[in-house]
N, C-alpha and C positions, 0 to 999 in steps of 0.2 A: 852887506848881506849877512842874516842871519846864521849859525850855523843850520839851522832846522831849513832855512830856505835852502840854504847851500845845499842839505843834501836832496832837500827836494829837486832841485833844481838839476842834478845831475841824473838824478833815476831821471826824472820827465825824459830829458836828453838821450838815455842809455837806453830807453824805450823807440823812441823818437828814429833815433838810429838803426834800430833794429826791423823798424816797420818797413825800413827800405827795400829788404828781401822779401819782402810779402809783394807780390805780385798785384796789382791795382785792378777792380775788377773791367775796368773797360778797355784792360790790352788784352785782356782776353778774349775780348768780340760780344757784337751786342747778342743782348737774350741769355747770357749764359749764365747759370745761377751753381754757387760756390755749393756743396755737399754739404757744406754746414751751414745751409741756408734750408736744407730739405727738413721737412720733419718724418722722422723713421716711427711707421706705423706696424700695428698686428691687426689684421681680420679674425675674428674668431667665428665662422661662419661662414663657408665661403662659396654656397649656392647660392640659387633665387636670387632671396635683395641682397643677400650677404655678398653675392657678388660683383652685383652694381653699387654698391655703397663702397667695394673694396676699390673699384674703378672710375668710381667719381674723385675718391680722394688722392686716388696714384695720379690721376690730372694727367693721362700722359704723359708721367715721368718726370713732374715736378713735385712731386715727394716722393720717398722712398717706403716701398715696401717690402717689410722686411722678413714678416712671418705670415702663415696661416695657417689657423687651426680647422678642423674640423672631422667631425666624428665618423664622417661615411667618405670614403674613397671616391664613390662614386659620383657626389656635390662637386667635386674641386677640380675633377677633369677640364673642366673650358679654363679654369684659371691658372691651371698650372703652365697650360701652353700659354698663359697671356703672360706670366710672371714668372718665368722659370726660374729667374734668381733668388725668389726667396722658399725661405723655410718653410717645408711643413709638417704639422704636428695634427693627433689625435685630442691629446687633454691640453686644455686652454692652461692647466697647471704649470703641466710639466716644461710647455712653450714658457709662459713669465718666468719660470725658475730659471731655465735656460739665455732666453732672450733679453732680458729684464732690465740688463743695462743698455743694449741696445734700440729699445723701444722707447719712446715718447708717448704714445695714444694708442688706445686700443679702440677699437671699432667690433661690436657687441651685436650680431645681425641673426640671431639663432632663433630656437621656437620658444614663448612668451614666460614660458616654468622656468626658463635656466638666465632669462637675463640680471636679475638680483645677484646671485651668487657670481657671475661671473663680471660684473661691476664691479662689484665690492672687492675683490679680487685684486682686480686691474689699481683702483684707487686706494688699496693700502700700500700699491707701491709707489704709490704717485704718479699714477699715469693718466694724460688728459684721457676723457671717454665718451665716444657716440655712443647710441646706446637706441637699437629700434626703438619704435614702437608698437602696443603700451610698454613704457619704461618697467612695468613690472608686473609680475602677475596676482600680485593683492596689494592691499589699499598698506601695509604695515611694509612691508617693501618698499613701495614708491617713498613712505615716508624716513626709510632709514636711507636709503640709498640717497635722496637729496639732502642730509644730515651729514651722511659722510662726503659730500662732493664738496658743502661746506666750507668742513675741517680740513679738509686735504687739499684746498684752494686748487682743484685741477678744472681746466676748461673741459665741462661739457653740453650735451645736444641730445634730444632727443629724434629721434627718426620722422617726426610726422612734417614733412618737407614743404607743404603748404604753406608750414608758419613762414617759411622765407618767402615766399610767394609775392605779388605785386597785389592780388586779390586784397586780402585782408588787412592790407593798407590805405586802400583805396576803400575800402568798411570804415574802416576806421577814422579815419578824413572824411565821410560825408555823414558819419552820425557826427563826430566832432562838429560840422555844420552846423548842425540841430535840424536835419532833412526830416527825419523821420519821428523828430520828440522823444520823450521817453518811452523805451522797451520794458513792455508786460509781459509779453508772450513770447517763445519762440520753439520751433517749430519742425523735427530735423527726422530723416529718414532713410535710409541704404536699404538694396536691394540685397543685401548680405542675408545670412551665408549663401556662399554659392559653394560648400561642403556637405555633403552626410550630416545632419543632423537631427536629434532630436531620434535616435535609432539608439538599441543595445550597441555594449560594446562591442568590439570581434570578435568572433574566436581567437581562441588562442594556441598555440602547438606547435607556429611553422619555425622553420629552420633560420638564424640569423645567416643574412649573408658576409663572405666570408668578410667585405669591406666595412663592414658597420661595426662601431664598438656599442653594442645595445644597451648596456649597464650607462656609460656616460651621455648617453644619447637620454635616457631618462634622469639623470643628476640627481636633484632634488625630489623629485617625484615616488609615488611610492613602487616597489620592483612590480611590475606584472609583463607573463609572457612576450615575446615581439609578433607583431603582427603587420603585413604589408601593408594594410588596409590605412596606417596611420600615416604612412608617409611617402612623399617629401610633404606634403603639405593638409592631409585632410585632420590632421593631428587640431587643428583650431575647434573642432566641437565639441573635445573633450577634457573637462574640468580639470584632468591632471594638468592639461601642458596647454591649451589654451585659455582664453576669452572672452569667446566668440566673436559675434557680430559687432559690440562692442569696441572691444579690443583692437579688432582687426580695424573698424569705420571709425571708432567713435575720435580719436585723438585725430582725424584729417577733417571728422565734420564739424567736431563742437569747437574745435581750435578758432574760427573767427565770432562767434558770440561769446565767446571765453575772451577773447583778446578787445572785442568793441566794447563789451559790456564792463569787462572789471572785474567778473563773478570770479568765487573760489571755489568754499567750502557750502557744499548742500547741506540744508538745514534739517533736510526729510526726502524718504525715496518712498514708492510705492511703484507695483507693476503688475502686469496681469499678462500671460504665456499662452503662446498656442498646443492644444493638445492633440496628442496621440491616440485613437481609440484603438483597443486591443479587444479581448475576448467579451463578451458582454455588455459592448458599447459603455466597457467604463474608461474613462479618462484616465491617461498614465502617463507619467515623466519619469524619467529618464536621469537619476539623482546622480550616476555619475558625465553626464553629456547635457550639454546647452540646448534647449528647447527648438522648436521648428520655425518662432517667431517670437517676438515679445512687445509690450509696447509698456515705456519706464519714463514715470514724472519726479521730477527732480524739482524743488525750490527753494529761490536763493537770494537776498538779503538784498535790500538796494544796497549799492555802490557808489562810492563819490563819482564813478563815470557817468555811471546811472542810476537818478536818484529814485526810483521804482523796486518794490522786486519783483520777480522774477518766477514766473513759469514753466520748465522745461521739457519736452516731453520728445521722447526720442521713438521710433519705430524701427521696427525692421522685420525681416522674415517676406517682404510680399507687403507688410502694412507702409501706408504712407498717410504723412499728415493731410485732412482736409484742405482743398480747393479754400484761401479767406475769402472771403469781401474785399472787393480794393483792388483785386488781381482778374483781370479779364477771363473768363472761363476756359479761352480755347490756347491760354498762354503755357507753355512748359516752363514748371518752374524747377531753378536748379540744374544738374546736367543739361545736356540738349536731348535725351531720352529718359530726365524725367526719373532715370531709377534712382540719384542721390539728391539729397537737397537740405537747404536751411531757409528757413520764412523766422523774421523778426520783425514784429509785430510793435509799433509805437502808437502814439500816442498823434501823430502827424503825418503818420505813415506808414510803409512797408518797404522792409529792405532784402535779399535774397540772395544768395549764391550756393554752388553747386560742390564738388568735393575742389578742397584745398583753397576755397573760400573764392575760384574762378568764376567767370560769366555774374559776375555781382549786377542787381538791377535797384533802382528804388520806384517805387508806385507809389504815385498821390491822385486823390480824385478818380480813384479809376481806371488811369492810364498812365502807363512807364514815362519817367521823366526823362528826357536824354539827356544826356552824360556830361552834354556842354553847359548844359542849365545845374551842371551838380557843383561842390569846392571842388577846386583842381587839387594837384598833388603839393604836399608839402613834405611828409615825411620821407626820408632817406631810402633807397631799396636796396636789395640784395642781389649780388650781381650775379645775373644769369637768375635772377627769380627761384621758384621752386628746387628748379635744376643745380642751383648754388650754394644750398642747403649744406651740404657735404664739408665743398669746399671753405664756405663760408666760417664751419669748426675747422677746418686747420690751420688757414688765418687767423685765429683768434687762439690757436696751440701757439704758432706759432711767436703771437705776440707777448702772450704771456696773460697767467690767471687777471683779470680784472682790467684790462687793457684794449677789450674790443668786444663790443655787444655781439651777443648771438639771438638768434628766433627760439630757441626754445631750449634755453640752461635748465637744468635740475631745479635749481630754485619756483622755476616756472611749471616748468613739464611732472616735477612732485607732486604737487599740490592738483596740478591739475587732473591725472592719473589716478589720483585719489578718488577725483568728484566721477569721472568716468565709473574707475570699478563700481562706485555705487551702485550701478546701476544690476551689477552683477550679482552683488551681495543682494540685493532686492530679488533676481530672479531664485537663485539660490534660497534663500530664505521663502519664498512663496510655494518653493515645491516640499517644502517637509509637510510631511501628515503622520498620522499615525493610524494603523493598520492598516484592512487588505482590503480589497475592494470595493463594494457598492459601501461599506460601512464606514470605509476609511475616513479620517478629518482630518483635513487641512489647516494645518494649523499655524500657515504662515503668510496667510493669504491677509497685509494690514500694513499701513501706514508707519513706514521706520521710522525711530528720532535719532534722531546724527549728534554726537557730540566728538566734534572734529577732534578737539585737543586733546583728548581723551582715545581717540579713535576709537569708538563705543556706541554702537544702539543700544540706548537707555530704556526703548519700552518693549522688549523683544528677545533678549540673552539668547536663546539660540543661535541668533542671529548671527553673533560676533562670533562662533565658527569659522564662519569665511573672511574674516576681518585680515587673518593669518593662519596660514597652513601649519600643517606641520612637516617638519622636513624628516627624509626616509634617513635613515644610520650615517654620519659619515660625513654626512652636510649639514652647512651651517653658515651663517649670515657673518 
C-alpha cells in the first residue's frame, strides 16, 4: 500500500468509525425526518396568499419556518397563532440581515410593486425564491430578476400554481397528438377585476393605522398619502402597485397556450379600453388606475411546437371571446360559469380550458370528443396537482439548483411575464393624449412594435415609459 493510500485509507476508517455515534435514521421510528432534512424558509407577506403559500410550504411541519415579514400587524394575526415559533419582522431587510444565515428560501407573496426589489434582495444572498404572481410589475423586472436567478443558480417558482396542475399536461399530450393540428387562433377571458376600477384615486388625508408601516408598504412606489380604500387588496387597480386584470388572470390563463404552444416573445400589442363618461359625455381615463375593461391582441411567431403563428387576444372587464364555429352554442366554455376561459383554435380542431388550464375539452366536427378517444397520459405530474405547486419548490430547494424540474422557474415565468405585461404597456400607452376635452388627441391609440432584446417599442418611444418605472429615493434594483 501506497503511502498516499495508506493515508487515505485511515481517514476513510477514522470517518467510518465515527459515524457510529450518528444515530441511524430508522431507530428513530418511521416518518421521522432529521432537522437537517428540513429546509428553513422566510414568508415575506404573510396575509391573503401570502399566507397559504406560507402553509403549503410549512407542509405541516415538514419544513421549518423560520421568519415572517410583513408591513401591517394586522395581515399576520391568523399566522402567528398557526406559527408561533417563528420570527416576525416589519422590513423584509432588516429580517435577511438578521436571519440570513438561517434562511434557505424565501417566499415573496406581497402586492405586484414590491416583488422585484424584494427578489432581488433575497438572491443576492443566495437564497432559493417563490415569488407570486406576475413575477413583476414591468416587463425590465421580470427580465432582470430571471438574469439574476441565472447567476445566482438559486431554485425558483413563480406563484401561478396551474403550471403544476394535471390540466395543462393533459393540453399538452393531446395537441402533442396532433388532435387539434395547428394553432392560429386563441382565445382567453376573466371576469376580472372584481375591484374599483377605472375610478380617480382616493382621497387622501386619513390617519395611518397604528399597525401599518405605510412608507414600506409603498417601497418602490412613488410617496402619496395612506388611504383605506387601497387596502388589503383593492390596491390592484392602481398603476402604482398593481397590474390589473392582467396581472392578477393573465399568468393562470395564458400559462397553458404559453406552455402547448411554445410561444415567448410578442412580436406586436395593440388594444382598445372601456371608457368612462364624465362631464360632457366626453370620454376619460384614468392615467394613474387600469381601465374598467380592455380587450389586447398580441402576435407570435410560429414555434418548433407550433409551426403556425399566432393570434392572441385577451378580454376582460365583463368582455369575453366569441362563441367559434365547432363548439355547440349551448356549451359553456372554460369555467363551469363561463366567467374564465381559453378557446385554441387549429387547424383540425378545438381545444379549451378554464383557469389553471382545468376542465380541458377538444371539439371536432361539431361535437366534444371524449377523452377516451383522446392520447392518454404520458408526461410526469406534480404531486398533489396545482395544490403541489408550493411544495413541489421546496423539493426542488431542497435537492439542490439544477437537480429537479419545477413548473414555472424564472427562466420560464421571465420571459413569459414579459409577454403578459405587454399587454399592459399597450393599455397604458393607448391612454396618452394630449389636451383637454372634446379637443384632446389621443395619441396612443396604434399597433406597438416589440423588439424583445432590446426591450423597446420601435414605432412609438413614448411607449417605453412603461417598459420600466422609475423608482421613488432609496430604492433600487
Amino acid at each position: 500500500m501506497s503511502n498516499h493510500s495508506r493515508r487515505d485509507f485511515i481517514k476513510n476508517a477514522s470517518v467510518a468509525a465515527a459515524s457510529f455515534y450518528i444515530v441511524p435514521r430508522h431507530v428513530l421510528g418511521k416518518g421521522y425526518q432529521a432537522p437537517s432534512d428540513k429546509l428553513n424558509i422566510m414568508g415575506i407577506g404573510g396575509g391573503g396568499k401570502g399566507y397559504s403559500d406560507i402553509m403549503n410550504s410549512y407542509n405541516k411541519g415538514a419544513e421549518n419556518i423560520v421568519a415572517i415579514v410583513d408591513v401591517d400587524d394586522r395581515q399576520v394575526a391568523r399566522i402567528k397563532k398557526d406559527l408561533p415559533k417563528a420570527n416576525f419582522y416589519k422590513d423584509f431587510r432588516a429580517a435577511l440581515d438578521k436571519e440570513g444565515n438561517n434562511v434557505d428560501a424565501v417566499i415573496v407573496s406581497t402586492p405586484d410593486h414590491t416583488h422585484a426589489t424584494i427578489a432581488m434582495e433575497a438572491m443576492r444572498r443566495k437564497k432559493h425564491v417563490y415569488v407570486q404572481k406576475p413575477l413583476a410589475h414591468d416587463i425590465y423586472e421580470a427580465r432582470i430578476i430571471a438574469e439574476k436567478a441565472r447567476e445566482m443558480q438559486v431554485v425558483t417558482q413563480m406563484g401561478n400554481q396551474g403550471s403544476s396542475g394535471d390540466g395543462v399536461r393533459t393540453m399538452i399530450e393531446w395537441f402533442d397528438g396532433g388532435v387539434i393540428g395547428k394553432v392560429h387562433s386563441v382565445q382567453v377571458w376573466t371576469n376580472r377585476p372584481v375591484w374599483p376600477q377605472g375610478i380617480k384615486y382616493p382621497s387622501a388625508g386619513f390617519e395611518v393605522p397604528k399597525e401599518l408601516d405605510w412608507d414600506l408598504w409603498l417601497g418602490p412606489a412613488k410617496y402619496r398619502e395612506y388611504n383605506p380604500a387601497l387596502l388589503p387588496f383593492k390596491w390592484r387597480g392602481w398603476w402604482d402597485y398593481g397590474t390589473g386584470a392582467l396581472g392578477d388572470m393573465g399568468c393562470h390563463l395564458l400559462d397553458p397556450p404559453f406552455k402547448v404552444l411554445g410561444i415567448r416573445d410578442a412580436i406586436d400589442v395593440e388594444c382598445s379600453v372601456g371608457s368612462v363618461f364624465l362631464n360632457d359625455w366626453v370620454p376619460e381615463w384614468i392615467p394613474e388606475g387600469c381601465p374598467p375593461s380592455s380587450m389586447v391582441t398580441l402576435h407570435y411567431a410560429a414555434t418548433k411546437r407550433n409551426p403556425s403563428p399566432v393570434t392572441l387576444t385577451w378580454y376582460d372587464g365583463g368582455l369575453r371571446a366569441p362563441h367559434p364555429e365547432g363548439i355547440p352554442s349551448t356549451d359553456t366554455i372554460g369555467d363551469p360559469d363561463g366567467t374564465n376561459g381559453v378557446i385554441l383554435i387549429g387547424s383540425k380542431g378545438i381545444m379549451t380550458c378554464g383557469t389553471y388550464g382545468m376542465y380541458p375539452k377538444v371539439y371536432k366536427n361539431g361535437k366534444q370528443v371524449p377523452a377516451e378517444e383522446l392520447p392518454k397520459a404520458r408526461l410526469p405530474r406534480v404531486s398533489g396537482g396545482d395544490g403541489g405547486h408550493n411544495t413541489q419548490w421546496v423539493e426542488a430547494c431542497k435537492a439542490g439548483f439544477g437537480k429537479m424540474e419545477v413548473s414555472s422557474p424564472f427562466d420560464y415565468a421571465g420571459p413569459f411575464t414579459e409577454s403578459v405585461l405587454m399587454g399592459n404597456l399597450a393599455i397604458r400607452s393607448y391612454m396618452l393624449r394630449e389636451g383637454e376635452g372634446r379637443t384632446a388627441k389621443y395619441i396612443g391609440r396604434q399597433k406597438l412594435n416589440w423588439d424583445a432584446t432590446n426591450m423597446r417599442i420601435t414605432n412609438f418611444d413614448l411607449a417605453n415609459q412603461f417598459v420600466r418605472r422609475e423608482y421613488r429615493a432609496g430604492w433600487t434594483l
